[in-house]
ZADO-1210 file (C-alpha; in nm, 4 decimals, padded with zeros to 6 digits):
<atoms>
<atom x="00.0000" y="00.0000" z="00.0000" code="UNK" pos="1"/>
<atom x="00.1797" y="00.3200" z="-00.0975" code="UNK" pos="2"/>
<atom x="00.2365" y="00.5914" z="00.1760" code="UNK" pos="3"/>
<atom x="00.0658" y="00.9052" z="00.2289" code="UNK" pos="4"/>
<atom x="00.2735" y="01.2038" z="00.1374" code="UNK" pos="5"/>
<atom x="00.4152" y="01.4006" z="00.4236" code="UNK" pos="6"/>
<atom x="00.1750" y="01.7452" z="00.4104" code="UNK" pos="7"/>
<atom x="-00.0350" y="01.6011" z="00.1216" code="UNK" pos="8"/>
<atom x="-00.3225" y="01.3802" z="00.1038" code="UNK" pos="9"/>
<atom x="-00.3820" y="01.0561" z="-00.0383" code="UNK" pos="10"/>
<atom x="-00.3762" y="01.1381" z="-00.3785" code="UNK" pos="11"/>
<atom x="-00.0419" y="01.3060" z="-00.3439" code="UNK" pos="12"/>
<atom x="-00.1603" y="01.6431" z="-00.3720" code="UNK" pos="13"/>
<atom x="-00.0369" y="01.9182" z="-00.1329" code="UNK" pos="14"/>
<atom x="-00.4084" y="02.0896" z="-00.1320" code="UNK" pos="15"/>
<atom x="-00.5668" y="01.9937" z="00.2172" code="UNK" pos="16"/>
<atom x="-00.8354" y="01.8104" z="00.2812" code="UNK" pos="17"/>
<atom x="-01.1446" y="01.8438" z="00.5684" code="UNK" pos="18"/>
<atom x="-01.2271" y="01.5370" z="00.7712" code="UNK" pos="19"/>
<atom x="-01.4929" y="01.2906" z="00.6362" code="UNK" pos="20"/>
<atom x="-01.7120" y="01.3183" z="00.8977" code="UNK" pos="21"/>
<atom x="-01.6411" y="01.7707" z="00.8397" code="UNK" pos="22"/>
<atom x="-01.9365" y="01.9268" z="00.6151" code="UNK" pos="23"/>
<atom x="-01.8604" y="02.2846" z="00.4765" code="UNK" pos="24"/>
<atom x="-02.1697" y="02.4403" z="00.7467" code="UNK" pos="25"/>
<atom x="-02.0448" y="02.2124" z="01.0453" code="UNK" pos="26"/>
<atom x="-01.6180" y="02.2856" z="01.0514" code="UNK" pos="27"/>
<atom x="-01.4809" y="02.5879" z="01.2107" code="UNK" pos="28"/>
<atom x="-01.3118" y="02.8020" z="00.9654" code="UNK" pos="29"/>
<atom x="-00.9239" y="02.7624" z="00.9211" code="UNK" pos="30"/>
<atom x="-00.6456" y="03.0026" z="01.0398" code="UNK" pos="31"/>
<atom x="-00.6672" y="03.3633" z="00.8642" code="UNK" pos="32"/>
<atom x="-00.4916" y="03.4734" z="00.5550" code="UNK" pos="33"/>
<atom x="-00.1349" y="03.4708" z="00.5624" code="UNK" pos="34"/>
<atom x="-00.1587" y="03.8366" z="00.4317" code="UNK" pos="35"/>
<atom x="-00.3632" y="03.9540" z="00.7282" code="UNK" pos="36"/>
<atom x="-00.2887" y="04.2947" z="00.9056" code="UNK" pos="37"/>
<atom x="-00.2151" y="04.3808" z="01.2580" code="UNK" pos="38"/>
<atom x="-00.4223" y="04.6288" z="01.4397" code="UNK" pos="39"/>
<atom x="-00.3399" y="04.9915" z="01.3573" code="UNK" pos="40"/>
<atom x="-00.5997" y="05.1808" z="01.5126" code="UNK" pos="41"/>
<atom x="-00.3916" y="05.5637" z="01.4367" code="UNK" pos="42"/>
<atom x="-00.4492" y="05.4550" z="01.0439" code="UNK" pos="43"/>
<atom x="-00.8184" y="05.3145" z="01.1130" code="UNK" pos="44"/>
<atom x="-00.7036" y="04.9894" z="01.0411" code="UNK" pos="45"/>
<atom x="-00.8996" y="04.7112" z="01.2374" code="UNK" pos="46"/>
<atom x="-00.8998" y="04.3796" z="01.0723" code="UNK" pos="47"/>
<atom x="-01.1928" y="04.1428" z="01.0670" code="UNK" pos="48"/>
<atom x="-01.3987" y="04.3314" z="01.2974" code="UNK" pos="49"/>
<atom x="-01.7242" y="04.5030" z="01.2863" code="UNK" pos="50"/>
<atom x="-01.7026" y="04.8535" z="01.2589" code="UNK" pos="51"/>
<atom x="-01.8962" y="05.1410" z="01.3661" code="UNK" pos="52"/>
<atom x="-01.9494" y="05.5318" z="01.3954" code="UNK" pos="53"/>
<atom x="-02.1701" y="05.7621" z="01.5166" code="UNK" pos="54"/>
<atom x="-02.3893" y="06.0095" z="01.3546" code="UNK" pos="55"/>
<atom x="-02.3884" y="06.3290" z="01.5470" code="UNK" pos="56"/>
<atom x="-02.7455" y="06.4014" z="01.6703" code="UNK" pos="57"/>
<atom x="-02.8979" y="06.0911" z="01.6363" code="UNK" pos="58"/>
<atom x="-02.6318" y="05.8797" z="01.8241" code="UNK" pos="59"/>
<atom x="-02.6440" y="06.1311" z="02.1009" code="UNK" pos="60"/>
<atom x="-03.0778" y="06.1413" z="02.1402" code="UNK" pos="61"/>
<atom x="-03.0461" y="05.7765" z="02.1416" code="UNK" pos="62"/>
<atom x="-02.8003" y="05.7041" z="02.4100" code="UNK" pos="63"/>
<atom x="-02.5240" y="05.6004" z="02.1758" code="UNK" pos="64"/>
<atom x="-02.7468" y="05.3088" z="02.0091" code="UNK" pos="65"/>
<atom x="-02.8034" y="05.4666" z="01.6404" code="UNK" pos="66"/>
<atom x="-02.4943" y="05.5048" z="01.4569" code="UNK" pos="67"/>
<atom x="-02.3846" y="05.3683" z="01.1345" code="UNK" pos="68"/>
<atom x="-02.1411" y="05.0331" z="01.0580" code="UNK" pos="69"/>
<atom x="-01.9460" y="04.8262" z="00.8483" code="UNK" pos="70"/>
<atom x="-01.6981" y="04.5488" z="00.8239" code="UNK" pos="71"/>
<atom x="-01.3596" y="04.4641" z="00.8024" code="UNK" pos="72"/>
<atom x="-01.1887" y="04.1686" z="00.5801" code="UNK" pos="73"/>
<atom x="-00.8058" y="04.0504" z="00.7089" code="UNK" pos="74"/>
<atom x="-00.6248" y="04.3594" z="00.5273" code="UNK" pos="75"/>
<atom x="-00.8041" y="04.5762" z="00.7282" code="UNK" pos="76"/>
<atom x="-01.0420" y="04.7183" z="00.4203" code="UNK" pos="77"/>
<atom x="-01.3484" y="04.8541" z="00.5506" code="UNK" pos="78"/>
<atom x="-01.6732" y="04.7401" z="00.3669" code="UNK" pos="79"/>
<atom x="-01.9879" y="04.9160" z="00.4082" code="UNK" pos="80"/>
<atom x="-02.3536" y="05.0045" z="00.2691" code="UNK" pos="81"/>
<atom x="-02.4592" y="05.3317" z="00.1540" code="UNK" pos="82"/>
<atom x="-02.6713" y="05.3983" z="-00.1206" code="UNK" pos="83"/>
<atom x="-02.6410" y="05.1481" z="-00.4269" code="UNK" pos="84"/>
<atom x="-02.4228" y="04.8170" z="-00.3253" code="UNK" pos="85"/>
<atom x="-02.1490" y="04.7762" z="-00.1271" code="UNK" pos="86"/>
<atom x="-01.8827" y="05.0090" z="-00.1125" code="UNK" pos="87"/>
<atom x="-01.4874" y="05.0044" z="00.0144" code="UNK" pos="88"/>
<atom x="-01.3667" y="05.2817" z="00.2059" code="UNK" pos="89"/>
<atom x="-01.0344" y="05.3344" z="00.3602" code="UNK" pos="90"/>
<atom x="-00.9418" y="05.3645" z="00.7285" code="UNK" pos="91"/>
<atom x="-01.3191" y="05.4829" z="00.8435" code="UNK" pos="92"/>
<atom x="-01.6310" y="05.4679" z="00.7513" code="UNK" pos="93"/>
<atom x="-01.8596" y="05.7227" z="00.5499" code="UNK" pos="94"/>
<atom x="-01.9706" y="05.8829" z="00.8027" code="UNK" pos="95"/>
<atom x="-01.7070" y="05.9532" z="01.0229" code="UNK" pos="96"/>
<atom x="-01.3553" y="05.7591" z="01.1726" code="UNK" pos="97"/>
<atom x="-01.4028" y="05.4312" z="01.3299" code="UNK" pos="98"/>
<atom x="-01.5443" y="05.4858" z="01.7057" code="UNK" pos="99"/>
<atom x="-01.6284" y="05.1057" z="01.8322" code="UNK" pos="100"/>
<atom x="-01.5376" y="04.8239" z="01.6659" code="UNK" pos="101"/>
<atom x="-01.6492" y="04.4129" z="01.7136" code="UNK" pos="102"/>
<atom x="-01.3401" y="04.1867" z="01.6254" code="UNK" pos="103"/>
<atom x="-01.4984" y="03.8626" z="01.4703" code="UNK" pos="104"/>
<atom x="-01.2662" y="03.5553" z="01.6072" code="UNK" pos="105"/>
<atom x="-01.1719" y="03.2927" z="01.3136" code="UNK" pos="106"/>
<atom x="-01.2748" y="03.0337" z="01.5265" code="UNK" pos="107"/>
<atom x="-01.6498" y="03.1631" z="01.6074" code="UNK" pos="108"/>
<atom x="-01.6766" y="03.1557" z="01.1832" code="UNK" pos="109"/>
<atom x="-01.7767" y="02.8486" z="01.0586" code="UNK" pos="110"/>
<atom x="-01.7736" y="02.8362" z="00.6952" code="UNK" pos="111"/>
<atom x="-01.5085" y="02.9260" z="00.5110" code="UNK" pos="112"/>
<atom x="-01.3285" y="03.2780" z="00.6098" code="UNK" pos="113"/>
<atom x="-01.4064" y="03.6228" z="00.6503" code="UNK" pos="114"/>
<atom x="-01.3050" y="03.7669" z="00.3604" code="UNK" pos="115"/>
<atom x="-01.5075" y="03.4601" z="00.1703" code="UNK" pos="116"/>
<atom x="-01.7872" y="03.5641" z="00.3624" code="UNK" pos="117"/>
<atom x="-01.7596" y="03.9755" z="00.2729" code="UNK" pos="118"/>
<atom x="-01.6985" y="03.8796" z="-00.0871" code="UNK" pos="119"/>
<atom x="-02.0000" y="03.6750" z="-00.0886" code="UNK" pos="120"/>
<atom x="-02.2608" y="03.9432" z="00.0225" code="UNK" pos="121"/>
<atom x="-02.0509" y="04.2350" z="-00.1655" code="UNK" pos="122"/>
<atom x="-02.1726" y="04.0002" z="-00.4604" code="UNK" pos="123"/>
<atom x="-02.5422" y="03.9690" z="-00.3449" code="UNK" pos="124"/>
<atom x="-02.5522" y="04.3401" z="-00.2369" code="UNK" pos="125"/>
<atom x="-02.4659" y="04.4979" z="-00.6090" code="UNK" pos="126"/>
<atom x="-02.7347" y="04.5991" z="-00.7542" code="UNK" pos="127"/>
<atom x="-02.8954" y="04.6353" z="-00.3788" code="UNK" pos="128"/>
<atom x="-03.0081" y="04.9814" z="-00.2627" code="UNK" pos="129"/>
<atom x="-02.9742" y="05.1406" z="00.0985" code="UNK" pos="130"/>
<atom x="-03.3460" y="05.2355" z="00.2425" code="UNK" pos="131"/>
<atom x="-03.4600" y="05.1596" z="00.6396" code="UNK" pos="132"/>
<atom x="-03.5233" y="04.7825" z="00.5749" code="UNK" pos="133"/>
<atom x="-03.2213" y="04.7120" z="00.4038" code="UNK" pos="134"/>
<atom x="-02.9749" y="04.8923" z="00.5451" code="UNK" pos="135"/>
<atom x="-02.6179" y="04.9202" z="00.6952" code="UNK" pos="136"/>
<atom x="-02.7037" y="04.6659" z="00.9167" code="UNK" pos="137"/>
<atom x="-02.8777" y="04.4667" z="00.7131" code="UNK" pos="138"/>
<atom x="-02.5427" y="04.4277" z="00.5163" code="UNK" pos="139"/>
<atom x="-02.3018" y="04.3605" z="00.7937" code="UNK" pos="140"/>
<atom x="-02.5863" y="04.0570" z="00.8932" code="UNK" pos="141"/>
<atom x="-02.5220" y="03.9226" z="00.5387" code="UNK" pos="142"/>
<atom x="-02.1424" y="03.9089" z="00.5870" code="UNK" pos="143"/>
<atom x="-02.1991" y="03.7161" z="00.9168" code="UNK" pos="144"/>
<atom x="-02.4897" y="03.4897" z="00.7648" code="UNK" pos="145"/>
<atom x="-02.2594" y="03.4557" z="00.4517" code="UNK" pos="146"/>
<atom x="-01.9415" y="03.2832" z="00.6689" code="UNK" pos="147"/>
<atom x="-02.1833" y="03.1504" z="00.9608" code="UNK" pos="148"/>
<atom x="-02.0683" y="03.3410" z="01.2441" code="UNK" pos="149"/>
<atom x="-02.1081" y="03.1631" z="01.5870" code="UNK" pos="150"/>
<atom x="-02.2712" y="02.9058" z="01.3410" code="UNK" pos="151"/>
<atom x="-02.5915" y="03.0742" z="01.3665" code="UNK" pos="152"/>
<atom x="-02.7746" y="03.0794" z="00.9991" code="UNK" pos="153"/>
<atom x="-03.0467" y="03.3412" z="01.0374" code="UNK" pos="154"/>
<atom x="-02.8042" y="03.7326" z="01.0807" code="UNK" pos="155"/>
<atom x="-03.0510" y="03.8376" z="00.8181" code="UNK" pos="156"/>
<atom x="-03.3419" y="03.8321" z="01.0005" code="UNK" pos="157"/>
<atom x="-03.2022" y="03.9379" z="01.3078" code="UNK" pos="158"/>
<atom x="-02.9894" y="04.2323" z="01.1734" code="UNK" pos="159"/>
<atom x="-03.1315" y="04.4892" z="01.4144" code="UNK" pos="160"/>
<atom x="-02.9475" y="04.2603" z="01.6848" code="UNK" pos="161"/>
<atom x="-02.6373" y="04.4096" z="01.5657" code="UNK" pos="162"/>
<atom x="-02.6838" y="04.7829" z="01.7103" code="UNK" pos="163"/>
<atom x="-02.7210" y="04.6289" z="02.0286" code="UNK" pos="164"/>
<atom x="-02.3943" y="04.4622" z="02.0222" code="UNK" pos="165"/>
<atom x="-02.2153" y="04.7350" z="01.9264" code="UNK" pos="166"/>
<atom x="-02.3703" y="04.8895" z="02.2298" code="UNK" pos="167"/>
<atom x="-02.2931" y="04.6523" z="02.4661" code="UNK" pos="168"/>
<atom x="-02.0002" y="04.4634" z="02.3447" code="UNK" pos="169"/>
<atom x="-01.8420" y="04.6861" z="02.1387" code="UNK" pos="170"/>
<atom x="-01.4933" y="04.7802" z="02.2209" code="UNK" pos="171"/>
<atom x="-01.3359" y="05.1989" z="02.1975" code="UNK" pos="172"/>
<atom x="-01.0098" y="05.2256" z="02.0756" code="UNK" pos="173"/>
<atom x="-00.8279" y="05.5687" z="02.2278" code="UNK" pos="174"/>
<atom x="-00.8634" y="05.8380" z="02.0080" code="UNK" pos="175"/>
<atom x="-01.0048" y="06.1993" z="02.0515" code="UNK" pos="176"/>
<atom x="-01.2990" y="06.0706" z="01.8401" code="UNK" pos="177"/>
<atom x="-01.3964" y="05.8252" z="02.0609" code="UNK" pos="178"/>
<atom x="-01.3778" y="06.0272" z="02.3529" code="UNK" pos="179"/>
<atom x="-01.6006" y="06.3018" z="02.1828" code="UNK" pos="180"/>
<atom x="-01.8581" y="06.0667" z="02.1391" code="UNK" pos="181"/>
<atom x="-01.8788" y="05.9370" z="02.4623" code="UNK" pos="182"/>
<atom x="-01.8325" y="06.2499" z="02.6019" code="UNK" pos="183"/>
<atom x="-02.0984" y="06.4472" z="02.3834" code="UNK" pos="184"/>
<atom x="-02.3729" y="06.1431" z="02.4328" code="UNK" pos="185"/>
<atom x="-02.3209" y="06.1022" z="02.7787" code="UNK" pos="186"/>
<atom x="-02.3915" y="06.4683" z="02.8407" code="UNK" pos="187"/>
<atom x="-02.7056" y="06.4480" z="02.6212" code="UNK" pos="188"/>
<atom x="-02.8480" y="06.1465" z="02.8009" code="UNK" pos="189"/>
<atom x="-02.7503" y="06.2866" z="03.1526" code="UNK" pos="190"/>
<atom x="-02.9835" y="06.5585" z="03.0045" code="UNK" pos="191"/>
<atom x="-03.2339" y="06.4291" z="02.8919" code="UNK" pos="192"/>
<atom x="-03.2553" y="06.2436" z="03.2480" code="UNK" pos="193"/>
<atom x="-03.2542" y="06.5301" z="03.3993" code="UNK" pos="194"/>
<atom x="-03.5705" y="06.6947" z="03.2239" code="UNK" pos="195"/>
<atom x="-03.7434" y="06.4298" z="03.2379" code="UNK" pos="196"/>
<atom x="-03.7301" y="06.3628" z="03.5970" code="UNK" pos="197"/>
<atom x="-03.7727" y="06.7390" z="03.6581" code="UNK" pos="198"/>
<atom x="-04.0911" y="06.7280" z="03.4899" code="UNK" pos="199"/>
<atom x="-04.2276" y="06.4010" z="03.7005" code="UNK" pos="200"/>
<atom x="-04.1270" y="06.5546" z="03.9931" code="UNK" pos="201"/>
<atom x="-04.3332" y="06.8941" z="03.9097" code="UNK" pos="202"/>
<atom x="-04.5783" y="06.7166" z="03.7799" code="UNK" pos="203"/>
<atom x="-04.6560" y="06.5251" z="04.0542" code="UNK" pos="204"/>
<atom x="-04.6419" y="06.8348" z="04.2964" code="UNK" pos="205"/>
<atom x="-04.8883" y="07.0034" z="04.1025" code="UNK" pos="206"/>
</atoms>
């Protein structure tokens, strides 16, 4: 019985090959690109991560929840959805520099890689126009549905999961624009506390 090649499979070739019992939904991802970036957050570069920014006003009435976001592949390229298909942008976003970012672990994606993922719903998203169901959001939930992050199958009907996340989970890297934002929103919110509790209180003592 001939031998198996030393880093090749049976056949002799040097291309790897998954387990038997390994289908394409069910097998972690493998390691990232060999061409992958480090983190370089003075350049806005944050590879495979989701990325977000705020949009002054809006971010600030809501208590930092609405903001705008997109997603990084392994060079650090930032991907996101504004007006008609997806569009690349180059160390922030289109709205503003990178304020909170999501890095998404190789080993929580479970079919193929990140960047497979990205180029897959960069495809679907084309000829795809931005409007309130189909939005930002709605685009970064492809990219995860598309490479079956945490092996979960159904981002694109939960995309408005995603803002929360960012909320919660989502990580501030130090720069002035970060700090404005928290900053700015936590003043509006301590506001808008304020007034509101003013007016309980005077209601209720009229």
């Amino acid at each position: 019985m001939a031998a198996t090649p030393v880093g090749g499979n049976a056949n002799g070739s040097d291309e790897e090959t998954p387990p038997a019992n390994c289908s394409m939904d069910q097998c972690p991802a493998a390691a990232p690109a060999q061409d992958a970036v480090a983190f370089d957050p003075a350049r806005g570069i944050y590879p495979q991560c989701i990325v977000w920014t705020w949009l002054p006003g809006c971010t600030q009435l809501s208590a930092g929840l609405v903001g705008h976001m997109g997603i990084t592949n392994s060079k650090g390229e930032v991907w996101e959805f504004v007006g008609l298909g997806a569009m690349q942008n180059e160390g922030q976003l289109a709205f503003g520099p990178i304020i909170r970012y999501i890095p998404l672990s190789p080993k929580l994606i479970w079919r193929g890689t990140c960047d497979e993922g990205i180029d897959r719903a960069i495809e679907k998203y084309r000829t795809l126009s931005c409007h309130p169901l189909n939005n930002c959001h709605s685009f970064v939930a492809a990219c995860l549905n598309e490479m079956r992050f945490l092996n979960f199958p159904f981002w694109n009907c939960f995309w408005w999961v995603l803002a929360v996340m960012v909320w919660v989970t989502g990580l501030f890297p130090l720069r002035w624009s970060s700090a404005m934002c928290l900053v700015t929103t936590a003043v509006f919110t301590g506001l808008a506390i304020a007034l509101v509790f003013a007016y309980g209180v005077g209601a209720s003592g009229s």
